[in-house]
N, CA, C and O atoms as a GROMACS GRO file, in nm:
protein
  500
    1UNK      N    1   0.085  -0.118   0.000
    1UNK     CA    2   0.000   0.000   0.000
    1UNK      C    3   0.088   0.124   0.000
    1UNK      O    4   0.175   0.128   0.088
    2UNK      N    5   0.079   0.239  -0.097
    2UNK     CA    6   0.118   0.349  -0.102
    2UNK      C    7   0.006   0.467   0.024
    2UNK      O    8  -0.097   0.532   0.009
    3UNK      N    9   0.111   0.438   0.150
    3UNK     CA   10   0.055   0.520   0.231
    3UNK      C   11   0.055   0.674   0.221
    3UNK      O   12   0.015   0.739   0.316
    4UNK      N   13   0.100   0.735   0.107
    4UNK     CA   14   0.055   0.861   0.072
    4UNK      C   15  -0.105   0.860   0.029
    4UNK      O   16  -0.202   0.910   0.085
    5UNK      N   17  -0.094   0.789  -0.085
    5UNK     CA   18  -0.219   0.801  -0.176
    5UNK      C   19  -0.341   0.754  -0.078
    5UNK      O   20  -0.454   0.801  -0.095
    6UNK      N   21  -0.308   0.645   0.041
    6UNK     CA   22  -0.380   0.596   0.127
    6UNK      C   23  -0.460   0.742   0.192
    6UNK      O   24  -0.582   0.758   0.199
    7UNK      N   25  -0.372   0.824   0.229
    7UNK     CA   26  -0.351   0.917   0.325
    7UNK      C   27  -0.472   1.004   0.285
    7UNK      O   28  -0.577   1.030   0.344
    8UNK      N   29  -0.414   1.046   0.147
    8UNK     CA   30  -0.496   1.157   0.053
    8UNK      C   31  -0.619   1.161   0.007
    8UNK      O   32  -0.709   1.244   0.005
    9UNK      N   33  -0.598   1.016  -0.042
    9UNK     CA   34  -0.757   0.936  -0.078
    9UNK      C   35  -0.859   0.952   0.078
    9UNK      O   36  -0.963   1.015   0.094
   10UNK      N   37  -0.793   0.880   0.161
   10UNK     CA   38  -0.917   0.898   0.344
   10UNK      C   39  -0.961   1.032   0.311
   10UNK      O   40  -1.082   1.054   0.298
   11UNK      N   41  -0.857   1.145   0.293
   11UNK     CA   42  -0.907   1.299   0.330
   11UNK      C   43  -0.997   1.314   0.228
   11UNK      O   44  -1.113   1.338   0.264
   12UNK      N   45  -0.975   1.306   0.109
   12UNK     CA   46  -1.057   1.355  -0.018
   12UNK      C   47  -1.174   1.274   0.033
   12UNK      O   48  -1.268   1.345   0.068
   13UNK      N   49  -1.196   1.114   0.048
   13UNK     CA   50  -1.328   1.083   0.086
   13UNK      C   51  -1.402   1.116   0.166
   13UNK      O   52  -1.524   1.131   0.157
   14UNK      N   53  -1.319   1.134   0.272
   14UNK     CA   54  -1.382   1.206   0.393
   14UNK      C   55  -1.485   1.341   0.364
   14UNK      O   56  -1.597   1.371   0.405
   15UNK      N   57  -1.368   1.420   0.254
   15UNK     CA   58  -1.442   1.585   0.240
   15UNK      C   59  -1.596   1.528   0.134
   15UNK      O   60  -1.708   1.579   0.149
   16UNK      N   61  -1.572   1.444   0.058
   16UNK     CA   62  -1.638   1.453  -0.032
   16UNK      C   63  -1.753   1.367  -0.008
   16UNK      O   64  -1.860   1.425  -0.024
   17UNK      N   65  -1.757   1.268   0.019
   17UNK     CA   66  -1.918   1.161   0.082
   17UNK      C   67  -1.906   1.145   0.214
   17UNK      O   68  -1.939   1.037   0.263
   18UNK      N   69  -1.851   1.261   0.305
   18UNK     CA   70  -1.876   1.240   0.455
   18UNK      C   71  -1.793   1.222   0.541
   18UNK      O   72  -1.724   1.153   0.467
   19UNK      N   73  -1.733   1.224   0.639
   19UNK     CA   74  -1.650   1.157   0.731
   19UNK      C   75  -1.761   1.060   0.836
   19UNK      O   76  -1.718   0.976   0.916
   20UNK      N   77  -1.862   1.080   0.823
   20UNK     CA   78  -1.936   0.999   0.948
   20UNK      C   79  -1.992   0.867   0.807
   20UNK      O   80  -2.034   0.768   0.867
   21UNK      N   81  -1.998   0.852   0.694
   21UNK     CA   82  -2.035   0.744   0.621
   21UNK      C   83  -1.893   0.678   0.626
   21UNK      O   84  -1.864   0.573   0.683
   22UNK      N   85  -1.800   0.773   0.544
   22UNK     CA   86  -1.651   0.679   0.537
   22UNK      C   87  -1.614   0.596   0.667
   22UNK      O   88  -1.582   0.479   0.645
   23UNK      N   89  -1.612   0.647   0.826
   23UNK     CA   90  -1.547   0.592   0.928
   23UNK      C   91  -1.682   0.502   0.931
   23UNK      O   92  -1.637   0.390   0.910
   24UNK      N   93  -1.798   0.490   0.943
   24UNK     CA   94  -1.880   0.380   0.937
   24UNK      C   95  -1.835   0.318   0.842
   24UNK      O   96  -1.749   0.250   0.897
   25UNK      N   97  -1.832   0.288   0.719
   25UNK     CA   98  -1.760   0.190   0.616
   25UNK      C   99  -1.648   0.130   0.675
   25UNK      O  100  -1.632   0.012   0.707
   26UNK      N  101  -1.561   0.238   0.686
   26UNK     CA  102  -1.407   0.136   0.776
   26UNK      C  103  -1.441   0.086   0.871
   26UNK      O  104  -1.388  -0.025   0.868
   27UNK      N  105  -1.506   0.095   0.974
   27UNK     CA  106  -1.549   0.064   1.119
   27UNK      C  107  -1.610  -0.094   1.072
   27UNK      O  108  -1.535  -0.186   1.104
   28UNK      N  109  -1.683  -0.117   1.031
   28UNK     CA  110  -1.770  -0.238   0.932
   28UNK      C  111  -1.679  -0.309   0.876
   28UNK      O  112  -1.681  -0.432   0.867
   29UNK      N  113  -1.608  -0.247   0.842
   29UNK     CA  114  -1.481  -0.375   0.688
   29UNK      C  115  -1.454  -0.465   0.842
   29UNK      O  116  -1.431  -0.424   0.956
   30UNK      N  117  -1.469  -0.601   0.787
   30UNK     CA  118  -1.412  -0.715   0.855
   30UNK      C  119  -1.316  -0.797   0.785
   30UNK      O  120  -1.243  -0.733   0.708
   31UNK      N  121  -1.295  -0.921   0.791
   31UNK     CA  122  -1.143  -1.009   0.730
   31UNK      C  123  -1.216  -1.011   0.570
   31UNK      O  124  -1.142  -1.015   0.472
   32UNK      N  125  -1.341  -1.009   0.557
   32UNK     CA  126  -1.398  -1.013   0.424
   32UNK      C  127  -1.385  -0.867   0.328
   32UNK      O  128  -1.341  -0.867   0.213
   33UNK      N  129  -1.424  -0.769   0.386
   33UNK     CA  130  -1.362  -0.653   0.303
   33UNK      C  131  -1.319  -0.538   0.363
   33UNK      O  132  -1.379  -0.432   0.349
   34UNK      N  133  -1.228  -0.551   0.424
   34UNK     CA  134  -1.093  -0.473   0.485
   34UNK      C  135  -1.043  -0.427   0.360
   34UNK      O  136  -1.055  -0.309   0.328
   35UNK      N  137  -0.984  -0.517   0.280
   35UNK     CA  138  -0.893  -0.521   0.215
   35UNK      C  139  -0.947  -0.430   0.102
   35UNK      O  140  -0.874  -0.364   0.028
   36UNK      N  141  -1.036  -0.434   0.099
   36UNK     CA  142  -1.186  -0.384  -0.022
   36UNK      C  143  -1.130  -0.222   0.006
   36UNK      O  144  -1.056  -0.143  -0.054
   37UNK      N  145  -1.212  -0.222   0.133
   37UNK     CA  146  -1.203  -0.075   0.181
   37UNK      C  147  -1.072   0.026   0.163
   37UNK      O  148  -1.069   0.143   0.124
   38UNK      N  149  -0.941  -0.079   0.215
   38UNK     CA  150  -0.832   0.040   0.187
   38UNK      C  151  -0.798   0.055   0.012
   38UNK      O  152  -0.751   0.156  -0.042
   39UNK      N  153  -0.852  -0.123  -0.084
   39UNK     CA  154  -0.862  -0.054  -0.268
   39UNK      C  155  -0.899   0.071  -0.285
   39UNK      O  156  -0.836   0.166  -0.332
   40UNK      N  157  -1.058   0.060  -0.222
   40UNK     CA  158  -1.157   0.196  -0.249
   40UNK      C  159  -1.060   0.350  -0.214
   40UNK      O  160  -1.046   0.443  -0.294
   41UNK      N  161  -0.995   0.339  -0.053
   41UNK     CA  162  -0.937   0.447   0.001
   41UNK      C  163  -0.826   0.487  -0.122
   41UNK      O  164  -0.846   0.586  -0.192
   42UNK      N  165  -0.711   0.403  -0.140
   42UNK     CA  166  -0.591   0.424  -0.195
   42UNK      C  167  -0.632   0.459  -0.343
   42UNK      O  168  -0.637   0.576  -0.380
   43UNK      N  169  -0.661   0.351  -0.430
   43UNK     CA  170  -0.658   0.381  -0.554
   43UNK      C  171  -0.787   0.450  -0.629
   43UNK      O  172  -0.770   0.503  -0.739
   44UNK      N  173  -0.911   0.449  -0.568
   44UNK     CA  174  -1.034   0.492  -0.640
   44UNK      C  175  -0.996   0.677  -0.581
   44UNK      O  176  -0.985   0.764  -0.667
   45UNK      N  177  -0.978   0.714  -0.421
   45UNK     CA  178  -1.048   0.828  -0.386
   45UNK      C  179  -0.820   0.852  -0.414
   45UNK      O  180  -0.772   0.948  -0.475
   46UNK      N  181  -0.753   0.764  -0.364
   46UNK     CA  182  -0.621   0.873  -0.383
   46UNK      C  183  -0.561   0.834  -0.511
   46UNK      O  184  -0.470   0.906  -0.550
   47UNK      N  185  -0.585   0.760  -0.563
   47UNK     CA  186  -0.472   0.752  -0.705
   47UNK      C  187  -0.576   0.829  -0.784
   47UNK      O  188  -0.542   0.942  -0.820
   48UNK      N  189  -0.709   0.780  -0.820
   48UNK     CA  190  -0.776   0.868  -0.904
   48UNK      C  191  -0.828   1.050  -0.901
   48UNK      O  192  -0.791   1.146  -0.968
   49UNK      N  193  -0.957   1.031  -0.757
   49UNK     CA  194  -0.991   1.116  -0.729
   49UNK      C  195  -0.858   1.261  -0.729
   49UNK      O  196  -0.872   1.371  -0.784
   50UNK      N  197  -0.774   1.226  -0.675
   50UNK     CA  198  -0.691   1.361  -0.634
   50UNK      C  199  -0.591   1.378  -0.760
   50UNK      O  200  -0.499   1.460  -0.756
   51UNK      N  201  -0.610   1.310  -0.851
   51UNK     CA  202  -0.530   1.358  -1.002
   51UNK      C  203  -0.641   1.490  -1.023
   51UNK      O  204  -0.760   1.513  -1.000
   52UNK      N  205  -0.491   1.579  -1.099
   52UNK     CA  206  -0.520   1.730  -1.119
   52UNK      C  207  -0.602   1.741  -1.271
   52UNK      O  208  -0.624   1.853  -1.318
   53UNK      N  209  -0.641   1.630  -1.337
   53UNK     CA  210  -0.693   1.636  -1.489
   53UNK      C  211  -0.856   1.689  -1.484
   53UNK      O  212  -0.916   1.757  -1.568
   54UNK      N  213  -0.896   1.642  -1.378
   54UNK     CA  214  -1.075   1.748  -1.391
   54UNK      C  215  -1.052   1.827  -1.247
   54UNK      O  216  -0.951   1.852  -1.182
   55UNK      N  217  -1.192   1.857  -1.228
   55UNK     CA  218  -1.170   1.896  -1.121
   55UNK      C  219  -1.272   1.793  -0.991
   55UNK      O  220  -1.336   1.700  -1.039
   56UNK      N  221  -1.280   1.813  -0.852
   56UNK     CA  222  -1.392   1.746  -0.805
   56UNK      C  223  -1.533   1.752  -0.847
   56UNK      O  224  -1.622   1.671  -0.825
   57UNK      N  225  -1.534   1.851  -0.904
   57UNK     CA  226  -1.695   1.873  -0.926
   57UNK      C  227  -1.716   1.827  -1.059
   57UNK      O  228  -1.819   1.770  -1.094
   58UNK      N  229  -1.634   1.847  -1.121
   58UNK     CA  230  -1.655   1.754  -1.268
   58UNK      C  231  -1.638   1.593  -1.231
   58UNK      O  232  -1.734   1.516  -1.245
   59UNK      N  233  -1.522   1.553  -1.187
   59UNK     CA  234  -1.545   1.444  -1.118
   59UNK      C  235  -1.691   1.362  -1.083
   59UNK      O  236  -1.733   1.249  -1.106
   60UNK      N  237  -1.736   1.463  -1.024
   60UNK     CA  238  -1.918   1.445  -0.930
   60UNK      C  239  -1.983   1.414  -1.067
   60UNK      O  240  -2.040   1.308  -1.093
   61UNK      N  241  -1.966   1.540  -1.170
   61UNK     CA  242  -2.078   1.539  -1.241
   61UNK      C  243  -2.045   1.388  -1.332
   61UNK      O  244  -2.140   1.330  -1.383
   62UNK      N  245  -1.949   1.351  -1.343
   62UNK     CA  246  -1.958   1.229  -1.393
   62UNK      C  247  -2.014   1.069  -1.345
   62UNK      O  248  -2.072   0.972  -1.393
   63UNK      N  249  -1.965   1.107  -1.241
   63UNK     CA  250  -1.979   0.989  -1.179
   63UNK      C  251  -2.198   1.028  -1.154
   63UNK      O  252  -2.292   0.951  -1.173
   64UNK      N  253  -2.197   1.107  -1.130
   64UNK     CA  254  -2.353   1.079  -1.154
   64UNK      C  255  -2.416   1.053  -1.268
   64UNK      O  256  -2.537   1.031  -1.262
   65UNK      N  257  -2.368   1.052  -1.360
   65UNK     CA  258  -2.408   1.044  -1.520
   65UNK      C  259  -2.361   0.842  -1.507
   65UNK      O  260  -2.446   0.759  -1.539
   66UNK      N  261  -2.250   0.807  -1.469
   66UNK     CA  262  -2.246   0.706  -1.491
   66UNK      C  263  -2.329   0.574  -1.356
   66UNK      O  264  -2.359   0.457  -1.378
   67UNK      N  265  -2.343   0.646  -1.234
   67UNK     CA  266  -2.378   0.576  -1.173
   67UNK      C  267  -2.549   0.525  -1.209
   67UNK      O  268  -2.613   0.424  -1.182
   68UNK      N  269  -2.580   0.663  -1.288
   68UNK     CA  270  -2.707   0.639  -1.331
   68UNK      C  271  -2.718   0.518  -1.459
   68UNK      O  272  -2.794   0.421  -1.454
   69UNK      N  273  -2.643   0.542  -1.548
   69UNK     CA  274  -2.652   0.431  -1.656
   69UNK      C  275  -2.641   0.280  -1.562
   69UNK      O  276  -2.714   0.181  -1.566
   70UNK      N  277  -2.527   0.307  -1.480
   70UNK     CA  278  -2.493   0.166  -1.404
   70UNK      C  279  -2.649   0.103  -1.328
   70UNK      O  280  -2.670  -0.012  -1.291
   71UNK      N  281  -2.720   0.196  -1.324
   71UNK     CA  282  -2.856   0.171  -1.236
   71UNK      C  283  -2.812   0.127  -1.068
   71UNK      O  284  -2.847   0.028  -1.005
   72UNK      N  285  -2.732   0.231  -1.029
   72UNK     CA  286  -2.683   0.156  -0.891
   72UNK      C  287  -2.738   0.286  -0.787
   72UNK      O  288  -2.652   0.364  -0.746
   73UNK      N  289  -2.806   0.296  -0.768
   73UNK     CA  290  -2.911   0.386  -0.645
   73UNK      C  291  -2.830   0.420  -0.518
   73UNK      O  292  -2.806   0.540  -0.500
   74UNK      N  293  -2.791   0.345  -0.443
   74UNK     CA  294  -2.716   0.314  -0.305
   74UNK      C  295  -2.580   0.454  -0.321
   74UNK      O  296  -2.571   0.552  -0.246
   75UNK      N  297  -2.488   0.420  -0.443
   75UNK     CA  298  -2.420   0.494  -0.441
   75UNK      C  299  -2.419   0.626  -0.542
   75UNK      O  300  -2.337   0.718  -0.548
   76UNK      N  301  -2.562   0.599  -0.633
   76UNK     CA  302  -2.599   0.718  -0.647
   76UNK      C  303  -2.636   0.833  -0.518
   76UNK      O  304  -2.568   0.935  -0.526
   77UNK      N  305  -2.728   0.831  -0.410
   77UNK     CA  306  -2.742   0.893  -0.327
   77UNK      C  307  -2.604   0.892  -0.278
   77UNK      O  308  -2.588   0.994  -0.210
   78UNK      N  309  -2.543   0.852  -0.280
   78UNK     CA  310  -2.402   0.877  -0.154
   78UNK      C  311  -2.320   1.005  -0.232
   78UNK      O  312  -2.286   1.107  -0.172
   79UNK      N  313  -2.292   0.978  -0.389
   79UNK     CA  314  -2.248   1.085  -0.453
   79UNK      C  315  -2.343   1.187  -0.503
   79UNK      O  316  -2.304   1.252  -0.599
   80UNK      N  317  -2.442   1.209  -0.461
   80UNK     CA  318  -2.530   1.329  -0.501
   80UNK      C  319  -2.521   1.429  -0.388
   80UNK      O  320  -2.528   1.551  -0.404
   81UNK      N  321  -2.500   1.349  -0.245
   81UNK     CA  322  -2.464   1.447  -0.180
   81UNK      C  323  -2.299   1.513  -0.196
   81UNK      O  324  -2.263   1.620  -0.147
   82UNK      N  325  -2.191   1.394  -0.297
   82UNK     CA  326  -2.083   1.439  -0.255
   82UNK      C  327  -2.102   1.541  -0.414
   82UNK      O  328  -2.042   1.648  -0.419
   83UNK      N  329  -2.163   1.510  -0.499
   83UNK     CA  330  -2.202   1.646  -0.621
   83UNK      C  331  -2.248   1.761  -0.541
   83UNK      O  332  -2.253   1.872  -0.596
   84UNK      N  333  -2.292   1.743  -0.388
   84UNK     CA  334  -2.368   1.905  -0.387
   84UNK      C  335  -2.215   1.964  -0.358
   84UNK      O  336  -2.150   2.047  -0.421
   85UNK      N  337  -2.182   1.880  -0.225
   85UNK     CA  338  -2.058   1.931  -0.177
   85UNK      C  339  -1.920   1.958  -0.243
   85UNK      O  340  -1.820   2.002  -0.186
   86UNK      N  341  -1.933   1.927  -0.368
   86UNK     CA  342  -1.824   1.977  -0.499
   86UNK      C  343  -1.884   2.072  -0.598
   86UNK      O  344  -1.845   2.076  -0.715
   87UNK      N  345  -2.004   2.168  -0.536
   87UNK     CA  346  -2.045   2.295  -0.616
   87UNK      C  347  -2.123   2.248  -0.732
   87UNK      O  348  -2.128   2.317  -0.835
   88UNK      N  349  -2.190   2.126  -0.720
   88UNK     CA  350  -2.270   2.114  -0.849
   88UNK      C  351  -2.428   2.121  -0.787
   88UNK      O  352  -2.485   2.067  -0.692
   89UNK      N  353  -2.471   2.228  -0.906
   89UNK     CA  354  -2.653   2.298  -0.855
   89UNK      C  355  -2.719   2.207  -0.880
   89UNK      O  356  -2.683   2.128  -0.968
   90UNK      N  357  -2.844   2.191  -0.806
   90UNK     CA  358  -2.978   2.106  -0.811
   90UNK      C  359  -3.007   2.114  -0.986
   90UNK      O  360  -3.051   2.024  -1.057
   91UNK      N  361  -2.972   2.232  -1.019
   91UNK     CA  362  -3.061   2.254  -1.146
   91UNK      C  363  -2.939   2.155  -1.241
   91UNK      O  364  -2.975   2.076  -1.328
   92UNK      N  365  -2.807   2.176  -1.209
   92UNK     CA  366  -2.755   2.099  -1.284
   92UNK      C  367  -2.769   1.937  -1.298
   92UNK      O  368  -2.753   1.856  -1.390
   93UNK      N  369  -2.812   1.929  -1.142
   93UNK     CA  370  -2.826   1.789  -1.125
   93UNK      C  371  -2.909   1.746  -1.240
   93UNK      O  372  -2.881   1.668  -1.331
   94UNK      N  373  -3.046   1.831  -1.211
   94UNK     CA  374  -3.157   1.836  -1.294
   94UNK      C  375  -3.144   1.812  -1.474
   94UNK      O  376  -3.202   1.724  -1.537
   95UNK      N  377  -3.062   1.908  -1.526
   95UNK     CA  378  -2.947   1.862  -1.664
   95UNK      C  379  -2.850   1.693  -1.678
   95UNK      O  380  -2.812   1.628  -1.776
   96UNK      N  381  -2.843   1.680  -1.593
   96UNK     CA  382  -2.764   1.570  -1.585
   96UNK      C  383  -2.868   1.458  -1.616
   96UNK      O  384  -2.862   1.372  -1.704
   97UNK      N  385  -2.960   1.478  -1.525
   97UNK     CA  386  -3.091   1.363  -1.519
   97UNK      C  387  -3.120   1.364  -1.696
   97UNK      O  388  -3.085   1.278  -1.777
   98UNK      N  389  -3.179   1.465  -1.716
   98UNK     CA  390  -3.250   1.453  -1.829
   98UNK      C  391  -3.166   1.440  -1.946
   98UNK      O  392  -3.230   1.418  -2.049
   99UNK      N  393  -3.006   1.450  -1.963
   99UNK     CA  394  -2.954   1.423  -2.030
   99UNK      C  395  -2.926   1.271  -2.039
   99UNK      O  396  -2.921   1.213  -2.148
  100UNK      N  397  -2.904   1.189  -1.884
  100UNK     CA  398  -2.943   1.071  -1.919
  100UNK      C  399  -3.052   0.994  -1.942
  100UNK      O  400  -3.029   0.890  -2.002
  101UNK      N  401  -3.151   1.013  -1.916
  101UNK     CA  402  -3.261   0.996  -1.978
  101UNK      C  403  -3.261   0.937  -2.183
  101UNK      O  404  -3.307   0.838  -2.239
  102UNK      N  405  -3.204   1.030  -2.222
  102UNK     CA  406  -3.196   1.040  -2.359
  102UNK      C  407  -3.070   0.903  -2.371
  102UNK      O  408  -3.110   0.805  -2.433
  103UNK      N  409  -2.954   0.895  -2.327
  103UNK     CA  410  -2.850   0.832  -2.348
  103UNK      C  411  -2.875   0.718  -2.276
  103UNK      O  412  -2.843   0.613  -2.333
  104UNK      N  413  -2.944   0.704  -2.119
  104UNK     CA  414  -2.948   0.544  -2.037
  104UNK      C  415  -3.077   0.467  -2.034
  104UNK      O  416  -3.102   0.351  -2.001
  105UNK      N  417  -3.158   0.572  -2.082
  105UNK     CA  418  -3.293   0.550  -2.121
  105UNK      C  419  -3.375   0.624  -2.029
  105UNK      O  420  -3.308   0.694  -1.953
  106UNK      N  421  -3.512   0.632  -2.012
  106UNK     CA  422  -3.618   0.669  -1.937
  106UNK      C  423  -3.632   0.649  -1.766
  106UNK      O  424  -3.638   0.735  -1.678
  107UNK      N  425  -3.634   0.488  -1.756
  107UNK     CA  426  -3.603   0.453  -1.632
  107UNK      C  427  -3.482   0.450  -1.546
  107UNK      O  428  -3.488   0.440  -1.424
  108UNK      N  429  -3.387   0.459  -1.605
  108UNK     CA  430  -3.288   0.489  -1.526
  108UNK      C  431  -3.272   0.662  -1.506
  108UNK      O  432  -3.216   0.712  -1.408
  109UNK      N  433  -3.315   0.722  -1.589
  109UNK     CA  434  -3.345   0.886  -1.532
  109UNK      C  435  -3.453   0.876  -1.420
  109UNK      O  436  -3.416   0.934  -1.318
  110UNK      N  437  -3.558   0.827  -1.412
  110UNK     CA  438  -3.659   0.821  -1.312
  110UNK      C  439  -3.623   0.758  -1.199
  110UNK      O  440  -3.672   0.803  -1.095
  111UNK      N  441  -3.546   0.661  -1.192
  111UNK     CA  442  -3.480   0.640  -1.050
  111UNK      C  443  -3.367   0.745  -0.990
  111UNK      O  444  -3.348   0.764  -0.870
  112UNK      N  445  -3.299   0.807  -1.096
  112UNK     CA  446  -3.192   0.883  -1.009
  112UNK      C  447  -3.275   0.997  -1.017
  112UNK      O  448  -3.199   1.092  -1.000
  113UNK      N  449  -3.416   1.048  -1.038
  113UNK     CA  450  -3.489   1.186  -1.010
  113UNK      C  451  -3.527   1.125  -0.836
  113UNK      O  452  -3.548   1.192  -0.736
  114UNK      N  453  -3.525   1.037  -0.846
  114UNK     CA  454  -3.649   0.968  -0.715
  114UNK      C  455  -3.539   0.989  -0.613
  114UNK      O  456  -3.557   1.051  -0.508
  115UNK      N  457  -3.420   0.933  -0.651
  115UNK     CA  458  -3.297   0.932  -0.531
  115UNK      C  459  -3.258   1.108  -0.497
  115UNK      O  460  -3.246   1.155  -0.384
  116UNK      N  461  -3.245   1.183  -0.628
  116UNK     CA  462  -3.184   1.324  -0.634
  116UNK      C  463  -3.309   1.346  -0.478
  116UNK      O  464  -3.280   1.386  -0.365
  117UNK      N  465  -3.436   1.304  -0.529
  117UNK     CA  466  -3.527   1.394  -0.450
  117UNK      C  467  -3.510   1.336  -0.299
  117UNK      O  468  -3.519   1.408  -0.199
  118UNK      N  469  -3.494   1.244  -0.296
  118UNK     CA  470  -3.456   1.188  -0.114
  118UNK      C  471  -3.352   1.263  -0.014
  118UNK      O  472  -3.355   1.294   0.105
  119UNK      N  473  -3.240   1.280  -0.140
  119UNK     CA  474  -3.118   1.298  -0.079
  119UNK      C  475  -3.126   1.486  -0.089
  119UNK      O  476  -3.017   1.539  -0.068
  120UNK      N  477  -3.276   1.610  -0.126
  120UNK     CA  478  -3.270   1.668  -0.112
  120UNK      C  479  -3.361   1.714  -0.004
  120UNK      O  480  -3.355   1.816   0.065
  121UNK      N  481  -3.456   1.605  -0.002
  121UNK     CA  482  -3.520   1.619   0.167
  121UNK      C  483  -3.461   1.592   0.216
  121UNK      O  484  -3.496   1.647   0.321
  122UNK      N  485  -3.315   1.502   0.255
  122UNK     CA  486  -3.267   1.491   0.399
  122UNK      C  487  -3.168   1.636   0.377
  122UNK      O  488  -3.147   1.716   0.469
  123UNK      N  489  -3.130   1.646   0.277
  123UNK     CA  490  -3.026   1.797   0.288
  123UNK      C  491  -3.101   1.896   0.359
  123UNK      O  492  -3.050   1.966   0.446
  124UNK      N  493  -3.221   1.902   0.324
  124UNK     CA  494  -3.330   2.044   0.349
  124UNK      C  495  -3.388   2.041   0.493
  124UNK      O  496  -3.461   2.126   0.544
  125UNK      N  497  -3.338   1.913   0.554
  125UNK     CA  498  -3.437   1.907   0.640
  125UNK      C  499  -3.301   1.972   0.761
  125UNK      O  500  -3.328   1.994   0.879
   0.00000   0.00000   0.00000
């Protein structure tokens, strides 16, 4: 393990989907996915995430465009809050949706409108 990228990746995840979800995730990893958890830490949030080629918020806006084609809900909501917290607007969200719509189809825009809207009642509340 490259305990830099380890290092960088915790912080960037931390800022970006939470510090109280991330330390629940690590807290949980057992002999079955420990090992999972520090992949995710090191190479997804520090080898990828913290390369200087987009920025975080472009970052966001992608990964919501693709989590939606992927049809994966769970970590759609987890990164919609980390899209708010990287400066991307409801209304953009809103662009994003309806652009996949056209490209992932119909229903997979209608589930990530249903999630956008959950994860903006718990923001609002």
């Amino acid at each position: 393990m490259d305990k830099d990228l380890y290092d960088a990746g915790l912080k960037l995840r931390r800022e970006v989907v939470g510090a109280e979800y991330v330390d629940k995730a690590m807290a949980a990893a057992d002999d079955l996915t420990a090992d999972f958890q520090d992949l995710v830490t090191e190479y997804c949030w520090g080898a990828v995430w913290t390369r200087e080629g987009l920025s975080h918020r472009d970052r966001s806006v992608l990964n919501l465009g693709m989590l939606t084609a992927l049809g994966k809900p769970n970590e759609l909501k987890l990164h919609l809050r980390g899209a708010l917290k990287n400066g991307v607007t409801r209304e953009e969200i809103r662009e994003i949706f309806i652009q996949t719509a056209v490209y992932c189809g119909v229903p997979a825009a209608l589930e990530a409108f249903r999630m956008a809207r959950e994860v903006f009642e718990e923001v609002d509340k």
